[in-house]
DOMI-626298 format. One record per residue (C-alpha): x, y, z; residue in three letters. Coordinates in steps of 0.5 Angstrom, whole numbers, padded with zeros to 4 digits, always signed. Example, Ala and Ser with C-alpha at 12.3 -4.5 7.8 and 13.67 -1.06 7.14 Angstrom:
2
+0025-0009+0016ALA/+0027-0002+0014SER/
***
This chain:
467
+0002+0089-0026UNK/+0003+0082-0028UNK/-0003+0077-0027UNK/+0001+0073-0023UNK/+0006+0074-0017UNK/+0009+0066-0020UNK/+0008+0063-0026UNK/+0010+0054-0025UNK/+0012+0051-0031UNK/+0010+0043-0029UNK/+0006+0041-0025UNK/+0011+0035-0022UNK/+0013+0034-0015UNK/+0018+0040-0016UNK/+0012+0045-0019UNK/+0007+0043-0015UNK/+0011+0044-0008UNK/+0013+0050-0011UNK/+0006+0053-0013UNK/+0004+0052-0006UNK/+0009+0054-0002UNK/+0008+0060-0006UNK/+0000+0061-0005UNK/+0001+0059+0002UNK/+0005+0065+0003UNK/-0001+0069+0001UNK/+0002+0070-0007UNK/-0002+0070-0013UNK/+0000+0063-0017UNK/-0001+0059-0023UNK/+0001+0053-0027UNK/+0002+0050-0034UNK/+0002+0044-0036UNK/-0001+0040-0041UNK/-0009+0035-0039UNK/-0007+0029-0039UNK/+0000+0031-0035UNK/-0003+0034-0028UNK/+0003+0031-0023UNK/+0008+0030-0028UNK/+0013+0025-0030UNK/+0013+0022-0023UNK/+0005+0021-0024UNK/+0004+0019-0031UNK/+0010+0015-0033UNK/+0015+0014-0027UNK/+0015+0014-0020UNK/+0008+0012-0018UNK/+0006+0007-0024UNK/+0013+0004-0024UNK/+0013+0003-0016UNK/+0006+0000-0017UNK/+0007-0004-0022UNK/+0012-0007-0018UNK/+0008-0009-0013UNK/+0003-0011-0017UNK/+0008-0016-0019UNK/+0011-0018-0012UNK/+0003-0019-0010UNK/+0002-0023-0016UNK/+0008-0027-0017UNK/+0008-0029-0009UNK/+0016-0029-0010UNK/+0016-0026-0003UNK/+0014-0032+0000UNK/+0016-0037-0004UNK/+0021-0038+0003UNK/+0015-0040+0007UNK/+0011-0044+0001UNK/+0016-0047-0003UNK/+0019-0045-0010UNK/+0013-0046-0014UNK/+0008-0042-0010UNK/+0005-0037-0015UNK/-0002-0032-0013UNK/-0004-0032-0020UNK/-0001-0037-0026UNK/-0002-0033-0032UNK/-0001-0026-0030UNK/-0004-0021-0035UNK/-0001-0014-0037UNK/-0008-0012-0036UNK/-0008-0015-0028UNK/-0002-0011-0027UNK/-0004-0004-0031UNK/-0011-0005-0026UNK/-0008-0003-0020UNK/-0003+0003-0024UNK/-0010+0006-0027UNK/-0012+0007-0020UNK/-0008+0009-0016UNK/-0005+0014-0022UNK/-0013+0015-0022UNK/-0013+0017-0014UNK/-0006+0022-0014UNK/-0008+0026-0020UNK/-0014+0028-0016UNK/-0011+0028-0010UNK/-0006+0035-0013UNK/-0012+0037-0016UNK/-0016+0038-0010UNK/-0009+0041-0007UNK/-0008+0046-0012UNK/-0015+0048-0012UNK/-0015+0048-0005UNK/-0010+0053-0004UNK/-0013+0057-0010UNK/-0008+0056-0016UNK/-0010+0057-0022UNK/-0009+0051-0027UNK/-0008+0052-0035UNK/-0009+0047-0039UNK/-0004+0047-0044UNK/+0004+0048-0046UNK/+0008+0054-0045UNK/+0014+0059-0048UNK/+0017+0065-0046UNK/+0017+0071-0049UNK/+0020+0075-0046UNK/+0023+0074-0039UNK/+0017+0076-0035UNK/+0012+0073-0041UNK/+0010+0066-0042UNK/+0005+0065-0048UNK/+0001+0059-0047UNK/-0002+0054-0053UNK/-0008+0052-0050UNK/-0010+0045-0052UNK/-0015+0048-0057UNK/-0009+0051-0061UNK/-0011+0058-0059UNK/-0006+0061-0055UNK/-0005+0068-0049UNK/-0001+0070-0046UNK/+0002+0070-0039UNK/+0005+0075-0034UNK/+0009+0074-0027UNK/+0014+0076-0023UNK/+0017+0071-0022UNK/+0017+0064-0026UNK/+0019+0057-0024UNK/+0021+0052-0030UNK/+0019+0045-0026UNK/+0018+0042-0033UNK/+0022+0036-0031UNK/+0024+0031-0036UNK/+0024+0025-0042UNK/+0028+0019-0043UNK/+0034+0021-0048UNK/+0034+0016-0054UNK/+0040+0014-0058UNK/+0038+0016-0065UNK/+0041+0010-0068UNK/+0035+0007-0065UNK/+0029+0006-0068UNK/+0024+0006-0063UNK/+0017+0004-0064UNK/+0015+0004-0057UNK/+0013-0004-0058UNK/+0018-0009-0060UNK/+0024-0003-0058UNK/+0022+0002-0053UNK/+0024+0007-0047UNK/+0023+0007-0039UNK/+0016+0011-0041UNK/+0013+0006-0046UNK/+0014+0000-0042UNK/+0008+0002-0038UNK/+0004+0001-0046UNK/+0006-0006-0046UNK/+0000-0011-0049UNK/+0003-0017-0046UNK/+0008-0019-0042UNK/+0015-0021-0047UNK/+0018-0028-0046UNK/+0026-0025-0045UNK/+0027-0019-0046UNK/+0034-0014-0047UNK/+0035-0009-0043UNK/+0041-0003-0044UNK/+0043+0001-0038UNK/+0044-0003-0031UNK/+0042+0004-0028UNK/+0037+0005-0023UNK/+0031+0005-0028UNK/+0034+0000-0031UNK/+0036-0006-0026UNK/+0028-0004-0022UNK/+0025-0006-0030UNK/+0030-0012-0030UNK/+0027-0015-0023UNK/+0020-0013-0024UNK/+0020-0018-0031UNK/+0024-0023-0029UNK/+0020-0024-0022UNK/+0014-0024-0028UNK/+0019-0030-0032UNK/+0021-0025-0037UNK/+0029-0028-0039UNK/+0032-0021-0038UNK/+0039-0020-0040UNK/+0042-0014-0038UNK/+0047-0011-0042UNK/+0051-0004-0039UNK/+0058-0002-0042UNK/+0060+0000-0034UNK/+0064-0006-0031UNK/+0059-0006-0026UNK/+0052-0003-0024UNK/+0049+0001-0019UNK/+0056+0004-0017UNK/+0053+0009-0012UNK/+0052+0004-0007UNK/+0055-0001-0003UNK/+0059-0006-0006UNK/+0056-0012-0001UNK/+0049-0010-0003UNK/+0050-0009-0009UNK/+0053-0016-0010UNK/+0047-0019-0006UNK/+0043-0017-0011UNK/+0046-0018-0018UNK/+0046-0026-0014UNK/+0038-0025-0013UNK/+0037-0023-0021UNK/+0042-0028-0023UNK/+0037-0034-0019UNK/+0031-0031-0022UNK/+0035-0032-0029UNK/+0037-0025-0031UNK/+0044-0026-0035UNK/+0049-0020-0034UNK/+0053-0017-0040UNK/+0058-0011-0037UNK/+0063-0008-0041UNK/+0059-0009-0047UNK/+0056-0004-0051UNK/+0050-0005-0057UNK/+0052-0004-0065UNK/+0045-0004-0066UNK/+0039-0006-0065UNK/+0034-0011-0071UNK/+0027-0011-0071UNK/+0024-0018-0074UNK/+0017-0020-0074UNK/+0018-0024-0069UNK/+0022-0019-0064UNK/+0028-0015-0065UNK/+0036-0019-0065UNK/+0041-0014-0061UNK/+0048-0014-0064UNK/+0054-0013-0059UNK/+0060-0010-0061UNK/+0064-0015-0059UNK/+0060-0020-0064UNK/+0054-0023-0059UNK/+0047-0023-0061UNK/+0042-0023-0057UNK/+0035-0026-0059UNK/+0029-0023-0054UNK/+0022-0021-0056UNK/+0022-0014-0053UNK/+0028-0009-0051UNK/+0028-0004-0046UNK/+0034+0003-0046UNK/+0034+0005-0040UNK/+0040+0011-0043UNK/+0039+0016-0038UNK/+0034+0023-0038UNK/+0034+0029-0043UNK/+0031+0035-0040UNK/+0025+0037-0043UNK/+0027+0045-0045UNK/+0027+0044-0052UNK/+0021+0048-0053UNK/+0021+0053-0048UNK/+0024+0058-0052UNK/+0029+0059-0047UNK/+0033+0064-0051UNK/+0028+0069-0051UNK/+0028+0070-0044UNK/+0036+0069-0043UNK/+0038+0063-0041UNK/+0041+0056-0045UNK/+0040+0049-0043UNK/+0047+0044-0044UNK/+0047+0039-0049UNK/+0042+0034-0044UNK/+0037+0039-0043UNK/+0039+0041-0036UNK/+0039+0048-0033UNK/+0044+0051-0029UNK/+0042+0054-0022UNK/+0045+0056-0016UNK/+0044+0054-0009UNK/+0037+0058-0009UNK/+0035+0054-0015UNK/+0036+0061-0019UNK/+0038+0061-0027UNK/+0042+0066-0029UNK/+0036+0071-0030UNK/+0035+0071-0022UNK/+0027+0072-0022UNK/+0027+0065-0026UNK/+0028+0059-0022UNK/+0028+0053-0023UNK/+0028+0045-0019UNK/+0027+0038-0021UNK/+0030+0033-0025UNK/+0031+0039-0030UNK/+0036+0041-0027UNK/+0040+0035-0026UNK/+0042+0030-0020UNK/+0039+0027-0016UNK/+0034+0028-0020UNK/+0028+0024-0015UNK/+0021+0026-0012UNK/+0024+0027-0006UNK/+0029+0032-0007UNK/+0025+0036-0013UNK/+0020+0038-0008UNK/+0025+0041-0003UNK/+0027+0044-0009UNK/+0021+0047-0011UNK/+0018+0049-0004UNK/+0026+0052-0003UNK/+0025+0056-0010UNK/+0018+0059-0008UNK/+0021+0061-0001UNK/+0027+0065-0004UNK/+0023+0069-0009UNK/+0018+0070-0005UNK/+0023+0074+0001UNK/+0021+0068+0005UNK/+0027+0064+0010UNK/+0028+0058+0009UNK/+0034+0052+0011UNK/+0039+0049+0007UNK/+0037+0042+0004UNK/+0041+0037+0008UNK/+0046+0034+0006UNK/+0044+0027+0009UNK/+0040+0025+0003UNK/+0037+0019+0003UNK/+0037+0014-0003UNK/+0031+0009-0005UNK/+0032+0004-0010UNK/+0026-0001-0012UNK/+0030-0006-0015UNK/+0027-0013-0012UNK/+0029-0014-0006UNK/+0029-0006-0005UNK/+0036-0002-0004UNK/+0036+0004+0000UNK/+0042+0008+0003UNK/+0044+0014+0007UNK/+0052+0017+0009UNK/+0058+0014+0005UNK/+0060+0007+0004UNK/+0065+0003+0005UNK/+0069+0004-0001UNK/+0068+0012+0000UNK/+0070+0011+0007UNK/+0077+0008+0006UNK/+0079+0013-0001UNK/+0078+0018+0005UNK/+0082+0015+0009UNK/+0076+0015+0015UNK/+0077+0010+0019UNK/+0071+0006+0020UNK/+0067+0000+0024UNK/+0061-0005+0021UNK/+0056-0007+0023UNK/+0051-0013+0021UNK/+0044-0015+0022UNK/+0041-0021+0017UNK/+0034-0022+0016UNK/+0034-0029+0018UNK/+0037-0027+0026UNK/+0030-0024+0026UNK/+0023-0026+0028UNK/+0020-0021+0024UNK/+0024-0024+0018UNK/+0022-0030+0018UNK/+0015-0029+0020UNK/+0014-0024+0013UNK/+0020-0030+0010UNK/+0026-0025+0008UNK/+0031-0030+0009UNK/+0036-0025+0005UNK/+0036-0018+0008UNK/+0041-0015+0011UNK/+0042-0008+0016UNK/+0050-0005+0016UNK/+0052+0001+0020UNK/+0058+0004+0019UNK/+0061+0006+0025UNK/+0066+0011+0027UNK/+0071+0008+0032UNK/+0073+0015+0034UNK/+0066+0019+0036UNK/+0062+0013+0034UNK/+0058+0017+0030UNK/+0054+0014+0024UNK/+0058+0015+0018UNK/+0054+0011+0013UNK/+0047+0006+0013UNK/+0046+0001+0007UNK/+0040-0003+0007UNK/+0037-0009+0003UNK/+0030-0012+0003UNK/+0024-0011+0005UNK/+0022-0005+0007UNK/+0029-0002+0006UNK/+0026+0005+0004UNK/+0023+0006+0010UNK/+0029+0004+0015UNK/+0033+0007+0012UNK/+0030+0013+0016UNK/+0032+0011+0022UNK/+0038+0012+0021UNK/+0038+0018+0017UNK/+0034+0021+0023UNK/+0040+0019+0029UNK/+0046+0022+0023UNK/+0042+0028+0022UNK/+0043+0029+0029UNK/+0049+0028+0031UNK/+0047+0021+0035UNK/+0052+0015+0036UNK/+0051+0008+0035UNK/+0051+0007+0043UNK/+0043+0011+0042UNK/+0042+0004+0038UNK/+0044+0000+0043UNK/+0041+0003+0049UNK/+0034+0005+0044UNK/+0028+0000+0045UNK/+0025-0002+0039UNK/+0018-0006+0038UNK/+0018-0014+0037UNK/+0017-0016+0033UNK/+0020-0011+0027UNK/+0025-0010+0022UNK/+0027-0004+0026UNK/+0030-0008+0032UNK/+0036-0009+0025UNK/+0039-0003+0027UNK/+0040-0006+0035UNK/+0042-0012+0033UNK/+0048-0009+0028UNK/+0050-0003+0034UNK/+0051-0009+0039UNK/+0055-0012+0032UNK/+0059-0005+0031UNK/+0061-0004+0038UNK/+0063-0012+0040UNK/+0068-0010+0035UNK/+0071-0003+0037UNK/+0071-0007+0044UNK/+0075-0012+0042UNK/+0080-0007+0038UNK/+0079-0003+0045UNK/+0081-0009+0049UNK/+0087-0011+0045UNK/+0090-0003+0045UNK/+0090-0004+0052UNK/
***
């Protein structure tokens, strides 16, 4: 009989969801993971420290109210690494004990240390003492999560030239700094540092950045960064990268140098399977460290499952917890719903992006017929109580069903609209529910009336002239 009925392997958002979920249905369960790593990637190094550090910095610089206190008002002159890492400690501090006392709970045994496959139903863990033991189950979830990927003709020292993971480290916030990659990761580090003062330049070999979302928003933020100082440099890639006793001097292929005390890549994920043994118990991972599965989260050895950022996009929290929670039920013989298509996506760049459905450029390759809808902030009361002049709520409408195709938001709060509009897609509701709802006033809710009542004076005054 084995020891355990499911062995996790990363006790991230997808390791956690699945350990529970497992132990919930009255399994016997464990974790892995090392002790200075309990929550994972997502609590240690990025979701939660880099969502806290941005607000840190929003609260800090007074950058949010500079509409209503002019352009100067400033919480905090000489803003600190040290101001900023306080309010990250704490509340990194809080969530690992929050998953503790969650796993505690729900009677999940929790082993301090590393782990590899001996076999295909045996894990030997490393603990922290070097000593190891050896682990069975009957079903193994990988939940190991991953590591920023780092070019090796870089030469990292995790100061001068550093990764998404070491930023979090710095010992003083840089005068200007590059950034390589105008990914998500990238263009939230590039906002939070040039709200702080930073010269950001920004360098992406794509002849554009954030190509998943829409094209008005995405524009509407690179005009906000570009006010904050940040410089953009598309379709350039680096050559190489000189550290100097007084920075580093980042050398373009096409001949530019760009001087900065600090630069920052931001080159994408690599799954962290490297020491896993993967061999030993059947399976392989592609050149990215990514395993594959099927539609149950299964690898190719069916008791083995495996969820999060391991195995690829979307690689959010989010996602990775119904990755997780999905996987438990399945092994367990337990049923469980198909993950919705209509997931939503959160950006927290400043102002924040956060978007569900197709956009517009999506819509028309398909040859979907659609009408826009707009909100602006500034039509608001709510907007200009909180001093957000700029942001804006567009509906993509269809004007044949007059469902919702697609919702796209930018500013304030953007990452909890978004989830209004979700609800009513995942739904099946129009846009004409929008326009009869009554909404609190005053909110930023209220955006999703005023861009309905926008929509379908439109498709009424198309309506009127077919007529």
């Amino acid at each position: 009989m084995p020891d355990y009925d499911m062995l996790v392997l990363g006790s991230g958002p997808g390791g956690q969801k699945a350990a529970i979920a497992a132990a919930k249905l009255g399994r016997r369960v464990a974790v892995v993971d090392r002790p200075d790593m309990v929550g994972g990637v997502s609590i240690h190094t990025g979701t939660i420290p880099s969502k806290t550090l941005r607000e840190a910095v929003l609260y800090l610089t007074g950058l949010t109210q500079r509409d209503l206190y002019g352009q100067s008002y400033r919480l905090k002159e000489d803003i600190t690494v040290a101001d900023l890492t306080a309010r990250t400690q704490h509340v990194v501090g809080r969530e690992v004990d929050v998953i503790r006392s969650q796993l505690s709970r729900n009677h999940v045994s929790v082993f301090a240390g590393t782990g590899r496959f001996v076999d295909p139903h045996t894990v030997a863990l490393r603990e922290v003492t070097g000593q190891e033991r050896l682990i069975g189950a009957e079903h193994i979830v990988i939940a190991t999560g991953t590591r920023p990927a780092r070019p090796d003709s870089v030469e990292f020292d995790g100061r001068t030239i550093m990764d998404s993971d070491n930023v979090l480290a710095l010992e003083r916030v840089p005068r200007s700094m590059v950034i390589v990659g105008a990914g998500v990761i990238g263009m939230e580090y590039a906002s939070m540092f040039a709200a702080l003062g930073s010269k950001v330049t920004v360098v992406e070999k794509r002849a554009a950045m954030l190509d998943m979302c829409d094209v008005e928003v995405v524009e509407s933020l690179k005009y906000h960064l570009r006010d904050l100082a940040v410089t953009f440099r598309f379709g350039e890639t680096v050559a190489a990268v000189e550290r100097h006793a007084r920075g580093a001097l980042t050398v373009l292929e096409s001949g530019k140098k760009i001087p900065a005390d600090a630069v920052m890549y931001s080159a994408g994920r690599q799954g962290l399977t490297d020491d896993l043994d993967l061999g030993k118990a059947g399976l392989s991972a592609d050149p990215r460290g990514r395993i594959a599965v099927d539609e149950h989260y299964r690898t190719e050895v069916p008791h083995i499952y495996a969820v999060g950022d391991v195995i690829g996009y979307p690689a959010l929290a989010a996602t990775s917890m119904e990755q997780g929670r999905a996987a438990a039920y399945h092994a367990c013989g337990e049923p469980v719903g198909r993950m919705h298509n209509l997931q939503p996506i959160g950006i927290y760049t400043i102002p924040e992006i956060s978007f569900v459905g197709r956009t517009e450029d999506q819509l028309t390759e398909d040859r979907v017929p659609f009408e826009v809808g707009v909100s602006r902030y500034r039509e608001l009361a709510r907007g200009q109580i909180i001093g957000d002049s700029h942001g804006m709520l567009k509906l993509l409408v269809s004007p044949e069903d007059r469902t919702l195709l697609g919702v796209h938001c930018f500013g304030t709060g953007a990452t909890e609209l978004i989830h209004i509009g979700q609800s009513v897609m995942g739904c099946g509701g129009t846009v004409d529910y929008l326009v009869d709802a009554v909404f609190n006033y005053p909110t930023l809710a209220e955006s999703y009336k005023v861009a309905a009542l926008d929509a379908t004076n439109k498709l009424r005054q198309i309506d009127h002239i077919a007529d």
